[in-house]
N, CA, C and O of each residue as an XYZ file, in Angstrom:
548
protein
N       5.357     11.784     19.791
C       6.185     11.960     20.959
C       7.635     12.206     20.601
O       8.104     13.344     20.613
N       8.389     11.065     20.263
C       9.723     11.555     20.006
C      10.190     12.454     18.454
O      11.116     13.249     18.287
N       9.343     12.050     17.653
C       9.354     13.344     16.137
C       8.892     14.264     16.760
O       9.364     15.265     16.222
N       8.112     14.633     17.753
C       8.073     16.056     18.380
C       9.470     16.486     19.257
O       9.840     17.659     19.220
N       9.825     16.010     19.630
C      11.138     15.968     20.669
C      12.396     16.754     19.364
O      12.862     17.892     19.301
N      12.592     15.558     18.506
C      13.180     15.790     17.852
C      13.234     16.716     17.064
O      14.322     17.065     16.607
N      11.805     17.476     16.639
C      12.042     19.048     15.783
C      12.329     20.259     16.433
O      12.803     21.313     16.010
N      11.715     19.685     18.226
C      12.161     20.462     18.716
C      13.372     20.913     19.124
O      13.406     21.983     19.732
N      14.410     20.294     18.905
C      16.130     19.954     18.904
C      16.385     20.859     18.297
O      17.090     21.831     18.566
N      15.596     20.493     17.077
C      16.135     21.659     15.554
C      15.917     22.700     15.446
O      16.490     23.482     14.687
N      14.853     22.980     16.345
C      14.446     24.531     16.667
C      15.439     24.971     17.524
O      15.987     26.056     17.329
N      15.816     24.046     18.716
C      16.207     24.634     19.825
C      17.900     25.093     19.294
O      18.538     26.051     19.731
N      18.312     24.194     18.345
C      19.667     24.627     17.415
C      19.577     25.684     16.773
O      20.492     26.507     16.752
N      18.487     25.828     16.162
C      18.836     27.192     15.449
C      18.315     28.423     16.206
O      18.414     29.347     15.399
N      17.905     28.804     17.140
C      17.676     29.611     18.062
C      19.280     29.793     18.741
O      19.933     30.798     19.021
N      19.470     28.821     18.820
C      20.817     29.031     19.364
C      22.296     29.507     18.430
O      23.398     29.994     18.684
N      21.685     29.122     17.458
C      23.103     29.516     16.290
C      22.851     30.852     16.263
O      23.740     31.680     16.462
N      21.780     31.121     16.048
C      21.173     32.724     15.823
C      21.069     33.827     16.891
O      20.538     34.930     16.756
N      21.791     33.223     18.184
C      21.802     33.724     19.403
C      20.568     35.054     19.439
O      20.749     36.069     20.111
N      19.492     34.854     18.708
C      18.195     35.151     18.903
C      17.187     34.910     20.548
O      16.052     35.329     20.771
N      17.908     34.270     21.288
C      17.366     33.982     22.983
C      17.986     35.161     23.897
O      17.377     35.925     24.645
N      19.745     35.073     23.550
C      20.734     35.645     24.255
C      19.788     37.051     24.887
O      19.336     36.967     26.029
N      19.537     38.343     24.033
C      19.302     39.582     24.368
C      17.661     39.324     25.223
O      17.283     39.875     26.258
N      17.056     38.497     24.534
C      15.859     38.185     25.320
C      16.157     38.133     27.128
O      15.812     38.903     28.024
N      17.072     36.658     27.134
C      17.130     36.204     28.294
C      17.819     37.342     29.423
O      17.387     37.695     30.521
N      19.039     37.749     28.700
C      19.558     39.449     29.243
C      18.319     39.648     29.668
O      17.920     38.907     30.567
N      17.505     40.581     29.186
C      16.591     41.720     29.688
C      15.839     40.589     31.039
O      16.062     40.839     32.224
N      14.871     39.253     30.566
C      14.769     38.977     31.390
C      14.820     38.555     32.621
O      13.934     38.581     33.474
N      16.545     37.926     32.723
C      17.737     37.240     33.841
C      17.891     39.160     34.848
O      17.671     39.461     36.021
N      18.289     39.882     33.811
C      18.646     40.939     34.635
C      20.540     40.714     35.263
O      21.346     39.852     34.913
N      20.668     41.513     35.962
C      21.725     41.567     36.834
C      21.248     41.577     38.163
O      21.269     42.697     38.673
N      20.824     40.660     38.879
C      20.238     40.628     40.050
C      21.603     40.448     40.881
O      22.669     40.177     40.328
N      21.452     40.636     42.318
C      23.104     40.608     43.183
C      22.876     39.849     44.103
O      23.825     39.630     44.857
N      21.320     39.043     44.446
C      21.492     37.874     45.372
C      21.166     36.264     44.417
O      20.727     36.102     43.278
N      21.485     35.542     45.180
C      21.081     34.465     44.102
C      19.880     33.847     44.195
O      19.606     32.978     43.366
N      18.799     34.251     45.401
C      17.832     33.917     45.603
C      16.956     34.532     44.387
O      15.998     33.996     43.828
N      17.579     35.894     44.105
C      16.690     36.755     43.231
C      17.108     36.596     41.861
O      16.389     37.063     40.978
N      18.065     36.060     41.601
C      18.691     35.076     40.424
C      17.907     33.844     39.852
O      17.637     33.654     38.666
N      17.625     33.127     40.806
C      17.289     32.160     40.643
C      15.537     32.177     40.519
O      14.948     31.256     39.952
N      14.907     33.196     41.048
C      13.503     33.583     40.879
C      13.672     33.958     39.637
O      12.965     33.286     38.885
N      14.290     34.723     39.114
C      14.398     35.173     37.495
C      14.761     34.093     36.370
O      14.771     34.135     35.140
N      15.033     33.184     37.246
C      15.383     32.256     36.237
C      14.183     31.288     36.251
O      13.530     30.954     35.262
N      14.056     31.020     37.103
C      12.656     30.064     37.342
C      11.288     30.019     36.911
O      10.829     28.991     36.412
N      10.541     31.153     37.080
C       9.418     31.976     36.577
C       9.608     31.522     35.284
O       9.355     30.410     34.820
N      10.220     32.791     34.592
C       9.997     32.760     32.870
C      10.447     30.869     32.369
O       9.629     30.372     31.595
N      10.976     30.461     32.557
C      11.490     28.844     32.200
C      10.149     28.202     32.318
O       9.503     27.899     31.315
N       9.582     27.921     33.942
C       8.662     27.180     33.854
C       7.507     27.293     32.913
O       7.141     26.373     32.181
N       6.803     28.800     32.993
C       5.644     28.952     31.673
C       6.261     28.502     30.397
O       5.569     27.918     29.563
N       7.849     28.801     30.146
C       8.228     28.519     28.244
C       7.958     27.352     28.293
O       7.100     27.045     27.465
N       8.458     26.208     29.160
C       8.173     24.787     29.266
C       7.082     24.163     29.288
O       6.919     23.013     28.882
N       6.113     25.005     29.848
C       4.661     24.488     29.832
C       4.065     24.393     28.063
O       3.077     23.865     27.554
N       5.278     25.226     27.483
C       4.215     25.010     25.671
C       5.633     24.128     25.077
O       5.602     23.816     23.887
N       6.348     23.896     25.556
C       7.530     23.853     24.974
C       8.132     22.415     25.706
O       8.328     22.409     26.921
N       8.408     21.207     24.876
C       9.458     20.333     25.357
C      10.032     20.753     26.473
O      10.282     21.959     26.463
N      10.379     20.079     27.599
C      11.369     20.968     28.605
C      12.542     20.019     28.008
O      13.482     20.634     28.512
N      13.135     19.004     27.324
C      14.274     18.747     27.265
C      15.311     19.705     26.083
O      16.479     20.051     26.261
N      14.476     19.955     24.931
C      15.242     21.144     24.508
C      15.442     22.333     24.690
O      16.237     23.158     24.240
N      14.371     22.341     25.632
C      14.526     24.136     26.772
C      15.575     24.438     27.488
O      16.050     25.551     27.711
N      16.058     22.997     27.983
C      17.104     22.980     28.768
C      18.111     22.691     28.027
O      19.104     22.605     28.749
N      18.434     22.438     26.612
C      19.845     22.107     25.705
C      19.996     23.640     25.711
O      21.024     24.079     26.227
N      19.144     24.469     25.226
C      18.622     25.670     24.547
C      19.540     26.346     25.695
O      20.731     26.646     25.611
N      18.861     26.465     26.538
C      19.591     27.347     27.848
C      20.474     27.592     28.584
O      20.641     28.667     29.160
N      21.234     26.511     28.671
C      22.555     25.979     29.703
C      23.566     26.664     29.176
O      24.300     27.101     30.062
N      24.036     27.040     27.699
C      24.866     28.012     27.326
C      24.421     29.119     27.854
O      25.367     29.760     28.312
N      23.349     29.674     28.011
C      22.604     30.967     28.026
C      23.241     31.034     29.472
O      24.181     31.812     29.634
N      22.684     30.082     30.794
C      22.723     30.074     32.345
C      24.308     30.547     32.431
O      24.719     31.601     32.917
N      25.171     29.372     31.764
C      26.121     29.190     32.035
C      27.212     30.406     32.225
O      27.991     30.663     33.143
N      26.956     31.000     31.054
C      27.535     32.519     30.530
C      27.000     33.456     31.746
O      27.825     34.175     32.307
N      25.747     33.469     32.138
C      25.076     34.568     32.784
C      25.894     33.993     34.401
O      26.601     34.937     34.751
N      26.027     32.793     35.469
C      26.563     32.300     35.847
C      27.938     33.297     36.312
O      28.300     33.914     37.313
N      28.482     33.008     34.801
C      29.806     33.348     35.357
C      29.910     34.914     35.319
O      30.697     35.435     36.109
N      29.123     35.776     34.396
C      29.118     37.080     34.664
C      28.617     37.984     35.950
O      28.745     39.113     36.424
N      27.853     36.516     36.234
C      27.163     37.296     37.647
C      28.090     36.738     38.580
O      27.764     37.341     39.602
N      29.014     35.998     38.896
C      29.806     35.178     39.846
C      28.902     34.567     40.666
O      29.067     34.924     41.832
N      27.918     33.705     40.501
C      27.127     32.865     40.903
C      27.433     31.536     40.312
O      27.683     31.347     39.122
N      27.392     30.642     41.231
C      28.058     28.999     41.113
C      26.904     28.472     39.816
O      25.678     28.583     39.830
N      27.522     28.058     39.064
C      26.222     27.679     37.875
C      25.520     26.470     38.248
O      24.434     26.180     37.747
N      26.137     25.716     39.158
C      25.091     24.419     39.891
C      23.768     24.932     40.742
O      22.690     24.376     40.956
N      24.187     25.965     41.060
C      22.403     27.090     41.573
C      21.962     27.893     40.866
O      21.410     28.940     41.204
N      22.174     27.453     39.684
C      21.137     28.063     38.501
C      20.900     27.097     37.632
O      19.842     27.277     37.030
N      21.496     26.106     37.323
C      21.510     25.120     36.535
C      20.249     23.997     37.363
O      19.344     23.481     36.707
N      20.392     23.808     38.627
C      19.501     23.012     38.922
C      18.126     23.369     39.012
O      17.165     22.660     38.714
N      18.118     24.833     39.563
C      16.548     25.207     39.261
C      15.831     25.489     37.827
O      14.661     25.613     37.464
N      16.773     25.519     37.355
C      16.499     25.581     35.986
C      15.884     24.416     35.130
O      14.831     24.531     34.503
N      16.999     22.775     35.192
C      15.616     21.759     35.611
C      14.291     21.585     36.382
O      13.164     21.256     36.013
N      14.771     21.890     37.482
C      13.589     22.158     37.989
C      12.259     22.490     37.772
O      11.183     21.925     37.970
N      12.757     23.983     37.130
C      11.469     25.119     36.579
C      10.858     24.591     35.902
O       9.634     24.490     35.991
N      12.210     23.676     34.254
C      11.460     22.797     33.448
C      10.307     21.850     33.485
O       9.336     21.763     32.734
N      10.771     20.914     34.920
C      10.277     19.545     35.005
C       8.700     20.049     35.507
O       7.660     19.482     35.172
N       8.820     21.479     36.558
C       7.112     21.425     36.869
C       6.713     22.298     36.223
O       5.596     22.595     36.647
N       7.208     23.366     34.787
C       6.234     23.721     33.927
C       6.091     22.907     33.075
O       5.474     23.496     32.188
N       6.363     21.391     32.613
C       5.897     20.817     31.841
C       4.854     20.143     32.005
O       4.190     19.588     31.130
N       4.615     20.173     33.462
C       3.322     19.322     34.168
C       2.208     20.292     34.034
O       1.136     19.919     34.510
N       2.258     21.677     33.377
C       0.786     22.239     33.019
C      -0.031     21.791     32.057
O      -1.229     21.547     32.197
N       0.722     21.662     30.907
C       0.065     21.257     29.332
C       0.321     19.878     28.869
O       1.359     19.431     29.356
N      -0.243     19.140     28.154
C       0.163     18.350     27.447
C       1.398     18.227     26.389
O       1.881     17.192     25.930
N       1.781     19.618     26.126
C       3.541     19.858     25.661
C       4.353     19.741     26.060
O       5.324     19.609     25.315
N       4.522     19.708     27.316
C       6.105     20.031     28.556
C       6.501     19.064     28.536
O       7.721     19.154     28.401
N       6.064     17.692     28.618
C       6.676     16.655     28.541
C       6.676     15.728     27.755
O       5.565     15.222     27.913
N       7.441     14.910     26.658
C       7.126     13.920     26.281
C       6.600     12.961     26.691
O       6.131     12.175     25.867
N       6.503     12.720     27.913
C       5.878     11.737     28.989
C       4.493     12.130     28.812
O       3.731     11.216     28.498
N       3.924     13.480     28.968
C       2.589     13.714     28.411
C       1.674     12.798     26.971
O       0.760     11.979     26.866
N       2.652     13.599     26.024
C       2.123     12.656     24.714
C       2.177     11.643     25.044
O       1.078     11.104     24.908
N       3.387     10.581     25.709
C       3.002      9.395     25.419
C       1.765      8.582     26.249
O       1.463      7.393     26.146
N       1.281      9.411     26.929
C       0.628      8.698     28.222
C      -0.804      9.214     27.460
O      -1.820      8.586     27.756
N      -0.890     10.038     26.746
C      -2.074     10.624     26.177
C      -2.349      9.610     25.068
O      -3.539      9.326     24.930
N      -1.477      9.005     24.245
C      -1.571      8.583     23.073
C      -1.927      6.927     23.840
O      -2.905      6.328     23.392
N      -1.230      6.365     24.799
C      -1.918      5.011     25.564
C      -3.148      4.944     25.554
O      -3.880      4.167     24.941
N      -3.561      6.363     26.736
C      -4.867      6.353     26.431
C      -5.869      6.060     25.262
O      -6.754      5.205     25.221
N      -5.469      7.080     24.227
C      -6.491      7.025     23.364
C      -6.308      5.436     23.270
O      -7.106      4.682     23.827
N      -5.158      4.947     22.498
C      -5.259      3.123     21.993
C      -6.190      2.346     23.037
O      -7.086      1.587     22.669
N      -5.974      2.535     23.992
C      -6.592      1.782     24.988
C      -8.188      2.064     25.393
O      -8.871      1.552     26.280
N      -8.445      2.864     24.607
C      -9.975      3.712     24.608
C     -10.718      3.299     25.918
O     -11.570      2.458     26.205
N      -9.836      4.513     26.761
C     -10.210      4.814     28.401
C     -11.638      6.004     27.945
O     -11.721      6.951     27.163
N     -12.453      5.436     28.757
C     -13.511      6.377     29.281
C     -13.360      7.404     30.513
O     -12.288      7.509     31.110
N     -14.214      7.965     30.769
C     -14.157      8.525     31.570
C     -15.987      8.304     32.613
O     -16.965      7.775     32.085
N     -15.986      8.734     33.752
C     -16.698      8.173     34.580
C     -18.168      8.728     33.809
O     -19.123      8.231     34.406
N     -18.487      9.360     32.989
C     -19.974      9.126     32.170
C     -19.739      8.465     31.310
O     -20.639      8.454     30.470
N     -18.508      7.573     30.986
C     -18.719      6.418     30.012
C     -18.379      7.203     28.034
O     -18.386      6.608     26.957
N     -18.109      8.821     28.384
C     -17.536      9.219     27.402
C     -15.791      9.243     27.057
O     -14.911      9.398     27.903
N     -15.538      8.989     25.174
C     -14.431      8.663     25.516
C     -13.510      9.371     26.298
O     -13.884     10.522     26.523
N     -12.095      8.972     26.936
C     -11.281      9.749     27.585
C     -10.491     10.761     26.426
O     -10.051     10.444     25.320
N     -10.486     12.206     27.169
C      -9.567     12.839     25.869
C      -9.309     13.938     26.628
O     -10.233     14.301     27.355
N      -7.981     14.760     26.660
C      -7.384     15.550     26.746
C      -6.751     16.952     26.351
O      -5.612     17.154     25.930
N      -8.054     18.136     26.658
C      -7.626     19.423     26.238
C      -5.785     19.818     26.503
O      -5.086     19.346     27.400
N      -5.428     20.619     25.627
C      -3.471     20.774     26.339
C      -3.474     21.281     27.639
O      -2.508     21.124     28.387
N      -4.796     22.059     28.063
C      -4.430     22.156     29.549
C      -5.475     21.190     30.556
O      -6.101     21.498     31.570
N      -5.357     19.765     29.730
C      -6.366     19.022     30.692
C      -5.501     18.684     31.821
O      -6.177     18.060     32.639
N      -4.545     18.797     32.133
C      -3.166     18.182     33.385
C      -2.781     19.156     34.390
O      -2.040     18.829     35.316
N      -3.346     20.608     34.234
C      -3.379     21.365     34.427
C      -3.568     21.460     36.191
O      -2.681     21.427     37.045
N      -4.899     21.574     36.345
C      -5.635     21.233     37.692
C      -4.622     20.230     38.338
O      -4.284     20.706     39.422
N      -3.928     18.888     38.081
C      -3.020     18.591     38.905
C      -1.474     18.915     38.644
O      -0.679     18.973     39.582
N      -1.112     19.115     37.366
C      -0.226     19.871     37.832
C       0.522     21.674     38.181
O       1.653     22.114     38.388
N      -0.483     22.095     38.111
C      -0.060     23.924     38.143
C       0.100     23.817     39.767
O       0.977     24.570     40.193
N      -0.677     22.907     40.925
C      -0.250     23.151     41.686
C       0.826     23.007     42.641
O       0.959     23.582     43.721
N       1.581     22.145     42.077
C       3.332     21.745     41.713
C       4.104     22.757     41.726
O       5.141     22.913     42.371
N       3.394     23.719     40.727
C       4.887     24.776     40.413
C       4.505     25.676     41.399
O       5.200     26.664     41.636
C-alpha cells in the first residue's frame, strides 16, 4: 500500500521534471472556450488514468499541468482543480489501483481469510470493485 504510493511519487516526479505529460495533456485538454467543455476534457481522460494509477500522485502530477492550462484558458483554476479530484477519487473506485484504500482493504481481507458465500477463499481480480464502483463515475 504505501511502498506503492510512494514509487508512485517517484514516477509522478520524474514525469514531471521531464515535462513528458505537458504536450500529451495539450492535445488532450485542447483549447475548449466553455468551462463546462473544459472541465469534460479534463475529467474523462483523469478518471480512466486513475483507475490504473494511484489517484494521489495523479493529482501531484497534474495541478502544475491544470494550473498553467487554467490560466491560459482564463478559467478560475478552482473549476478545474476540483473536478479534477473528483475525476480522481471515482476513477480510483474501478480497479484495485486507484486507491490506496483499495490495497489496504484487500490485504485485511486476505489476513482475515474472508470467504465468500460458497465458502471459497475471498480474493480480488483488479477489476473485482468494478461492478460497484464504475457506476459512480
Amino acid at each position: 500500500g504505501v511502498a506503492t504510493v510512494a514509487v508512485l511519487f517517484a514516477v509522478a516526479e520524474g514525469i514531471q521534471r521531464t515535462s513528458v505529460l505537458r504536450p500529451v495533456m495539450k492535445f488532450i485538454l485542447g483549447r475548449p472556450k466553455a468551462l463546462w467543455i473544459a472541465q469534460l476534457r479534463l475529467f474523462v481522460p483523469i478518471a480512466i488514468v486513475s483507475a490504473f494509477l494511484n489517484n494521489t500522485p495523479v493529482v501531484a502530477m497534474l495541478i502544475p499541468i491544470v494550473l498553467q492550462w487554467a490560466r491560459n484558458m482564463g478559467f478560475s483554476a478552482s473549476k478545474l482543480l476540483m473536478p479534477m479530484n473528483d475525476a480522481t477519487i471515482l476513477g480510483g473506485t474501478i480497479t484495485l489501483l486507484g486507491t490506496s484504500t483499495n490495497l489496504v482493504v484487500v490485504g485485511l481481507a486476505q489476513e482475515a481469510k474472508l470467504v465468500d458465500a460458497n465458502g471459497d477463499p475471498l480474493s480480488f481480480g483488479i477489476f473485482g470493485i468494478a461492478p460497484l464502483g464504475a457506476p459512480c463515475c
